[in-house]
C-alpha positions as CSV (number, residue, x, y, z in Angstrom):
1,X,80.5,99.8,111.4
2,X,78.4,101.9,113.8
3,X,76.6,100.6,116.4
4,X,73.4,101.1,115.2
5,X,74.4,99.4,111.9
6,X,75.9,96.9,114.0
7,X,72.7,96.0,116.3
8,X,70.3,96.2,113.0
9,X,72.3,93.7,111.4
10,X,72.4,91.3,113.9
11,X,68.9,91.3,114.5
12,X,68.5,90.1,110.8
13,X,71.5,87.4,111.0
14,X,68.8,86.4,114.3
15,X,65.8,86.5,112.7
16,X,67.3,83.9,110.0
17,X,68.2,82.2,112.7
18,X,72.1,82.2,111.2
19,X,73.2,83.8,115.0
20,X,72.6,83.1,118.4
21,X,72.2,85.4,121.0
22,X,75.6,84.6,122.1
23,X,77.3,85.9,118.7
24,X,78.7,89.2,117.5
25,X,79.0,90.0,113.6
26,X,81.8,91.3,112.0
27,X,83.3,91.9,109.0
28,X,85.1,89.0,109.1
29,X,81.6,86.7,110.2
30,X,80.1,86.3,113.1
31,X,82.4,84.8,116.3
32,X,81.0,84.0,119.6
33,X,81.2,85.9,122.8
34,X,82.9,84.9,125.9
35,X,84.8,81.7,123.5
36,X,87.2,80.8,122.1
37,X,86.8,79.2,119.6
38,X,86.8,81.7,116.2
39,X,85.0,79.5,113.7
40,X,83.2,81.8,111.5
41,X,79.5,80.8,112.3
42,X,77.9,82.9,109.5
43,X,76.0,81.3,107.0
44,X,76.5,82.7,103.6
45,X,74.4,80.2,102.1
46,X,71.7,81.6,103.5
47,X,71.8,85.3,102.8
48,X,72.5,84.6,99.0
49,X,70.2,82.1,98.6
50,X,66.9,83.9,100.9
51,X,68.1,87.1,98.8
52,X,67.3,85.3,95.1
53,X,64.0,83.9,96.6
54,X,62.9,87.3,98.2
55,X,60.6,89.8,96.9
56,X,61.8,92.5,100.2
57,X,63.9,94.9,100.8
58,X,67.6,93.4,102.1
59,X,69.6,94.0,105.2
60,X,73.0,92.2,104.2
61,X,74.6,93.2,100.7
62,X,76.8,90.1,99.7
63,X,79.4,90.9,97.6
64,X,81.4,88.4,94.5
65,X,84.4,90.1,93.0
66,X,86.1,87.6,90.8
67,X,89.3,87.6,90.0
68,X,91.9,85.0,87.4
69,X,94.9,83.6,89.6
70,X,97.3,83.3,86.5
71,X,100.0,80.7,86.3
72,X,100.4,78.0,89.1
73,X,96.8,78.5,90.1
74,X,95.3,77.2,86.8
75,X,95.1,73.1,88.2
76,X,95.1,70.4,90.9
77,X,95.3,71.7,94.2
78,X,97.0,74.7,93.9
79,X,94.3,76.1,92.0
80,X,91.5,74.6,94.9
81,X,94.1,75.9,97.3
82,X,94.0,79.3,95.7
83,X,90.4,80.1,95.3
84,X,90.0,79.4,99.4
85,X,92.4,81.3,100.1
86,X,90.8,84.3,97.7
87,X,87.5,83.4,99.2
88,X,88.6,83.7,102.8
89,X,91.1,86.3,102.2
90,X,88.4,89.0,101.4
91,X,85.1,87.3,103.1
92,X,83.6,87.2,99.4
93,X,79.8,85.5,99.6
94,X,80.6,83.1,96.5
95,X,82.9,80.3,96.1
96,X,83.2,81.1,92.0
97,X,85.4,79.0,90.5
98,X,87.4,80.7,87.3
99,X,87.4,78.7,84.1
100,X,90.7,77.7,82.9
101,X,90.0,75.0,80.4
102,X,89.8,77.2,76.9
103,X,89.5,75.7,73.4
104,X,92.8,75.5,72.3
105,X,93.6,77.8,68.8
106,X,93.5,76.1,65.6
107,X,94.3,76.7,62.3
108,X,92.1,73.9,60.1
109,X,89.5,76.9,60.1
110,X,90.3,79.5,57.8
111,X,87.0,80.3,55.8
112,X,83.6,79.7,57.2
113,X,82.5,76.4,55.4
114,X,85.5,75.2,57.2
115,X,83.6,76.0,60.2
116,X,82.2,72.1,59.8
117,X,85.6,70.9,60.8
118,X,85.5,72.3,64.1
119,X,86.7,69.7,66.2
120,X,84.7,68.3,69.1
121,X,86.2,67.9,72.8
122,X,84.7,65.1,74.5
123,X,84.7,64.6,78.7
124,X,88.3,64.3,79.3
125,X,88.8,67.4,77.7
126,X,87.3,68.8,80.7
127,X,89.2,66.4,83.3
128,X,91.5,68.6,84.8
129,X,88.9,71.6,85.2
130,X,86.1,69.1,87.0
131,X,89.0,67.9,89.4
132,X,89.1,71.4,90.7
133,X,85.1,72.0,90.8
134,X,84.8,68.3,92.0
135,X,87.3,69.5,95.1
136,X,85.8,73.2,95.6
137,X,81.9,71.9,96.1
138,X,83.1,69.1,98.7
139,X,85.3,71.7,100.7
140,X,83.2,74.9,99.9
141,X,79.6,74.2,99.4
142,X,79.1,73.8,103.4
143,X,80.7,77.9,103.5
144,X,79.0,79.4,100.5
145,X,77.0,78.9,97.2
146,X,79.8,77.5,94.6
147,X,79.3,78.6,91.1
148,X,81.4,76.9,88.5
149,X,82.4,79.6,85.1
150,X,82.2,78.0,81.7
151,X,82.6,80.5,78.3
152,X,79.4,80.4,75.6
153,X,79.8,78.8,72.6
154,X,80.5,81.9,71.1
155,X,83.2,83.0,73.4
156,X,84.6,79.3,73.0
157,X,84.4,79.8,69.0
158,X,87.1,83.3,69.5
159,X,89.3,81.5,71.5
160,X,89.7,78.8,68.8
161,X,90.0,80.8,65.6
162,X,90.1,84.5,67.6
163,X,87.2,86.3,68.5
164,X,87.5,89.0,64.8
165,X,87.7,86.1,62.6
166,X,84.4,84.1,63.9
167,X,83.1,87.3,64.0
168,X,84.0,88.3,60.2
169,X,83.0,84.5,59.3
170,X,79.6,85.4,60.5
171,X,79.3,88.2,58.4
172,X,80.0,86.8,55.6
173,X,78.0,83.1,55.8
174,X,76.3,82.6,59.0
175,X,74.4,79.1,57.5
176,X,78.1,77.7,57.5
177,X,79.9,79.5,60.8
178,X,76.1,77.4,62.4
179,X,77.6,73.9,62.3
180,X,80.7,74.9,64.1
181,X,78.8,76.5,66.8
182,X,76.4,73.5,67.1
183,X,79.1,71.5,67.6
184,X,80.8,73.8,70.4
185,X,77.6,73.8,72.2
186,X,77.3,69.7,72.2
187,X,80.7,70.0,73.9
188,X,80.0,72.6,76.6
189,X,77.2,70.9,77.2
190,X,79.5,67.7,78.6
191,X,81.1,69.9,81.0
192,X,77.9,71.4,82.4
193,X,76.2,68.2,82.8
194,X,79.5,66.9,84.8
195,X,79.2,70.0,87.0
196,X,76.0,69.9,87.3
197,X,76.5,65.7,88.9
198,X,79.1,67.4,91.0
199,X,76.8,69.5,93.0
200,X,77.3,72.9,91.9
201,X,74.9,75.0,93.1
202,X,75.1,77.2,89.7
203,X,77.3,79.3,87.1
204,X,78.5,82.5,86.3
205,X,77.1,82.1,82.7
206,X,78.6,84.6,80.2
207,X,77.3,86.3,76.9
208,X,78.8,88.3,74.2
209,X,78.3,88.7,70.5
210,X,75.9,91.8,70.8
211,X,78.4,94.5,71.9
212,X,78.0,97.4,70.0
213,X,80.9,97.3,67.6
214,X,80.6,93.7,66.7
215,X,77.4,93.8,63.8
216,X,75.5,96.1,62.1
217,X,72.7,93.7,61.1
218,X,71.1,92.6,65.1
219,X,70.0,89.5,63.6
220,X,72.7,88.1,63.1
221,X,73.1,87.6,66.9
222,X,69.4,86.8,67.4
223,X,69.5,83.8,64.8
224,X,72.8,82.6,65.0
225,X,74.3,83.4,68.4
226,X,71.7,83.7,70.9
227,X,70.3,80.3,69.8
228,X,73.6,78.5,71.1
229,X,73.3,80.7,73.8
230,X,69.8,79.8,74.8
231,X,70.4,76.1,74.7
232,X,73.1,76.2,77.9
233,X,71.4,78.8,79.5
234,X,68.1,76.9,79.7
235,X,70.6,73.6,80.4
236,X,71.9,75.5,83.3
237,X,68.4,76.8,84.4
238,X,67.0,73.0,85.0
239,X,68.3,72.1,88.7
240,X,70.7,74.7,89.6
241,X,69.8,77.4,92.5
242,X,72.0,80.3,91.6
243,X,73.2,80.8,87.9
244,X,74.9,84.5,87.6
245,X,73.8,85.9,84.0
246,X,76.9,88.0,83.0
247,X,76.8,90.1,79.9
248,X,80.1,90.3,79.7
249,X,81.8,93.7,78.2
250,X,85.3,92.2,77.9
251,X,85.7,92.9,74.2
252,X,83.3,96.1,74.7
253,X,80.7,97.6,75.4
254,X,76.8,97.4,74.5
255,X,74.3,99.8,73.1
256,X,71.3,97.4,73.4
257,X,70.9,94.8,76.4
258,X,67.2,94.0,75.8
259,X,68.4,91.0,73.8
260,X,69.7,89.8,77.4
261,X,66.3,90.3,79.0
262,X,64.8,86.8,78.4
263,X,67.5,84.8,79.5
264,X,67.5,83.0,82.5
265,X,69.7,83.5,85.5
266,X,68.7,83.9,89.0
267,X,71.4,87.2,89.1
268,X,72.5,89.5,86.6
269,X,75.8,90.9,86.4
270,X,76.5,93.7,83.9
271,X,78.2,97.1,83.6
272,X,75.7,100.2,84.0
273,X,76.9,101.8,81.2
274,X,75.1,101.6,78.1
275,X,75.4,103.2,74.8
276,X,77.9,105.9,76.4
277,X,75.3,106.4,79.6
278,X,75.2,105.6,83.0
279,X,72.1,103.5,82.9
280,X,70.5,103.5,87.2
281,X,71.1,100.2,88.4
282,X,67.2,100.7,89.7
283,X,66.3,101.0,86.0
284,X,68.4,97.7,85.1
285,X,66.9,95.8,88.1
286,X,63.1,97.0,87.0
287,X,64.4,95.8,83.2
288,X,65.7,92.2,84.0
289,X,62.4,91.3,86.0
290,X,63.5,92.6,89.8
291,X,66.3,89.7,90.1
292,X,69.2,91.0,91.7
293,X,71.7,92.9,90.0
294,X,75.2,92.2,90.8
295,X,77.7,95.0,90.3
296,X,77.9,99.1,90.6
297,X,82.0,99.0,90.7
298,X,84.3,99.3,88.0
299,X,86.6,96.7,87.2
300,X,89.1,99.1,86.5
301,X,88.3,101.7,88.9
302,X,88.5,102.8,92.6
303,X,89.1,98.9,93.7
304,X,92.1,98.9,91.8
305,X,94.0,101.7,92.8
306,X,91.9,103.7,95.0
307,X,92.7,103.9,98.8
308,X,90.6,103.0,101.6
309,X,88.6,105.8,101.8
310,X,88.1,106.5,97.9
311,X,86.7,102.8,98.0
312,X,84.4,103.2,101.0
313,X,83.0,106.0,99.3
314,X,82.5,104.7,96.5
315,X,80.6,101.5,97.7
316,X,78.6,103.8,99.4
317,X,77.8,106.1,96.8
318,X,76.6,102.7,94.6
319,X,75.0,101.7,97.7
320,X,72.8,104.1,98.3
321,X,71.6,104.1,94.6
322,X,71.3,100.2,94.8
323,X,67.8,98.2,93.9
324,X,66.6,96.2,96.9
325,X,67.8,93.0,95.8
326,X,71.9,94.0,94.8
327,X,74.7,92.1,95.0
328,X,78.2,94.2,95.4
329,X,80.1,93.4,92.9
330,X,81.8,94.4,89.4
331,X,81.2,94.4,85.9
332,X,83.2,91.8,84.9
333,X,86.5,90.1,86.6
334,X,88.4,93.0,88.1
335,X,91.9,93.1,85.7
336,X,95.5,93.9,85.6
337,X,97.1,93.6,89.3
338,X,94.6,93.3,92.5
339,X,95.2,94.0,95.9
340,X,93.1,91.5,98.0
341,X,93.2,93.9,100.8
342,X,91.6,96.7,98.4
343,X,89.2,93.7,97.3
344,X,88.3,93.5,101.2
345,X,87.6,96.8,101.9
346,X,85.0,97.0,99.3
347,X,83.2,94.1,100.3
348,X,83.5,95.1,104.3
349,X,82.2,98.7,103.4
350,X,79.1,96.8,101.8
351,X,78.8,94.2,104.7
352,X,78.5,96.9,107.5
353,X,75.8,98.3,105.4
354,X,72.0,97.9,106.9
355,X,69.7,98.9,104.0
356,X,66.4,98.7,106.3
C-alpha cells in the first residue's frame, strides 16, 4: 500500500467514524499508534453494510472468498472453530458460514409420481447445523456481517435423487416432480426461520436449474423451479440486511441470467461469463439494478495457483474494471486445494485499493 493510498483510506475509515485519529490501517485492520494493545479496531460491519445502502462511489473494496473445510470441520466446535480461524486467517469481510446439512440420497424416488414420497425433514434435521450458526452470530456478529448458506429446493432435490435424475424427472412430468419440491421448500423453510431467530444478518442464497445445458424448454424453470425459488428468497428478503444472491455455476454455466434479475438479494454473486463471453462486470451491475456485484476472480484461477504477483495483478486488473459498488470476491466457492495465504493476498491487494 502506498502512502497516498494509505492516507486516502484512512480518511474514509475517519469519516465513518470507524478510526480515530490515533489509528493506522492495515491490511490486517486498523491498530493504534503509540499502544499496545493490537485489537483490530476496524469495523467491517460498517463498510459492508454503508456499501449495500449507498448509491456512491466506494473507497474500501471488501472481499468474501468462501471456501468448504472438509471432514472434521463439518460440526460442533471444530467447525465454529474453523470458520474463525478462516475468517481471521485472510481478513475476509464476511463471517459466511458453509452449509453442511445436505438431504441425504434416497432411493424410494425412482419415477416422478414418486416425487410425492419425498420425505419431509422437520427442525432437528437441522440441529447440528443451527448449533454452529447459533455459535458463529454470538462470537462473530460483533466482527462482521454473518451470513448463514442453505441450498434451494432444487439443489436440495439433486442431492436426494442426483441432480440428472430430478432434472430428467422434470422433463418428463413436471405437475408430478411439483409436489416433491413443495415439500422440500416447507422444509428449508424450517431452517431459515431458525436462522433467521438466531440473528443472522443474511444468506448466501443459491440458484441453479437454468444453466445452459440443463432444458431446452425455459419454462420449465420459470413454472416449476423458480417458483420454489421465489418463495425462500422473498422468506429471506423480510428482515435480513445482507442476503448474497448467488447464481451458482457449479454444475455449469448459463446462457441467460435475466431470469435471475428479479430476485431479491442485497448482493449478487455470479461468474462474468455468459454464453461463452466475458460479460463487463459494469454491464452486470447496470443489469441487476446497481446492487453490488460480488466477484471478478475465478474459482479456479490465479487464487489457486498463481503467485503473489500474478494475484495482485490480477485483482487489480478486475479492480480497475469494477462497478462502484463491488465486492472482491469469486464466482462460486473457490475448489480443489487452497492456500489461505494465496486467499490473503487477494483480499489485501483489494483492501489497499482507494477507488476515489
Amino acid at each position: 500500500m502506498d502512502l497516498i493510498t494509505t492516507i486516502k483510506r484512512r480518511e474514509f475509515l475517519k469519516s465513518m467514524g470507524l478510526i480515530s485519529a490515533g489509528t493506522y490501517a492495515t491490511g490486517l485492520g486498523v491498530f493504534s499508534l503509540g499502544s499496545c494493545d493490537s485489537t483490530p479496531a476496524f469495523n467491517k460491519r460498517e463498510a459492508v453494510l454503508n456499501l449495500l445502502t449507498s448509491t456512491g462511489k466506494q473507497d474500501y473494496i471488501p472481499s468474501g472468498f468462501f471456501v468448504h473445510f472438509g471432514e472434521g470441520f463439518q460440526w460442533g466446535d471444530a467447525a465454529v472453530a474453523r470458520h474463525l480461524e478462516y475468517f481471521k486467517a485472510i481478513d475476509m469481510d464476511f463471517i459466511k458460514i458453509q452449509y453442511e446439512a445436505l438431504f441425504p440420497a434416497i432411493d424410494i424416488i425412482q419415477k416422478p409420481e414418486d416425487w410425492a414420497k419425498m420425505p419431509f425433514y422437520k427442525k432437528d434435521f437441522y440441529e447440528k447445523q443451527l448449533y454452529v450458526v447459533k455459535e458463529l452470530v454470538k462470537q462473530g456478529k460483533k466482527m462482521a456481517p454473518v451470513i448463514a448458506t442453505f441450498y434451494s429446493p432444487f439443489m436440495c432435490a439433486g442431492h436426494s435423487v442426483t441432480s440428472q435424475l430430478v432434472t430428467e424427472h422434470l422433463k418428463q412430468d413436471p405437475e408430478s416432480v411439483k409436489k416433491g419440491l413443495e415439500i422440500i421448500t416447507d422444509s428449508v423453510m424450517i431452517f431459515l426461520k431458525e436462522c433467521k431467530k438466531l440473528g443472522v444478518d443474511g444468506f448466501l442464497a443459491p440458484t441453479q436449474g437454468n444453466e445452459a445445458f440443463r432444458f431446452q424448454d425455459p419454462n420449465i424453470f420459470l413454472d416449476y423451479i423458480k417458483p420454489t425459488d421465489m418463495v425462500v428468497q422473498n422468506e429471506i428478503n423480510d428482515g435480513c440486511i445482507c442476503n448474497v444472491l448467488h447464481i451458482c455455476d457449479y454444475e455449469g454455466p448459463y446462457d441467460d441470467v435475466s431470469p435471475f434479475v428479479d430476485y431479491p438479494g442485497h448482493i449478487v454473486n455470479l461468474s462474468d461469463v455468459i454464453a461463452g463471453e466475458r460479460v463487463p462486470l459494469k454491464e452486470l451491475y447496470a443489469m441487476f439494478g446497481e446492487r453490488p456485484i460480488m466477484g471478478g476472480l475465478e474459482k479456479r484461477g490465479p487464487i489457486l495457483t498463481g503467485t503473489d504477483k500474478e494475484i495482485h495483478t490480477r485483482v487489480n486488473e478486475v479492480l480497475r474494471e469494477a462497478p462502484d459498488r463491488f465486492i472482491l470476491g469469486a464466482e462460486c466457492a473457490l475448489l480443489g486445494e487452497v492456500d489461505w495465504k494465496k486467499v490473503r493476498t487477494a483480499v489485501d491487494t483489494g483492501h489497499a485499493v482507494s477507488k476515489s
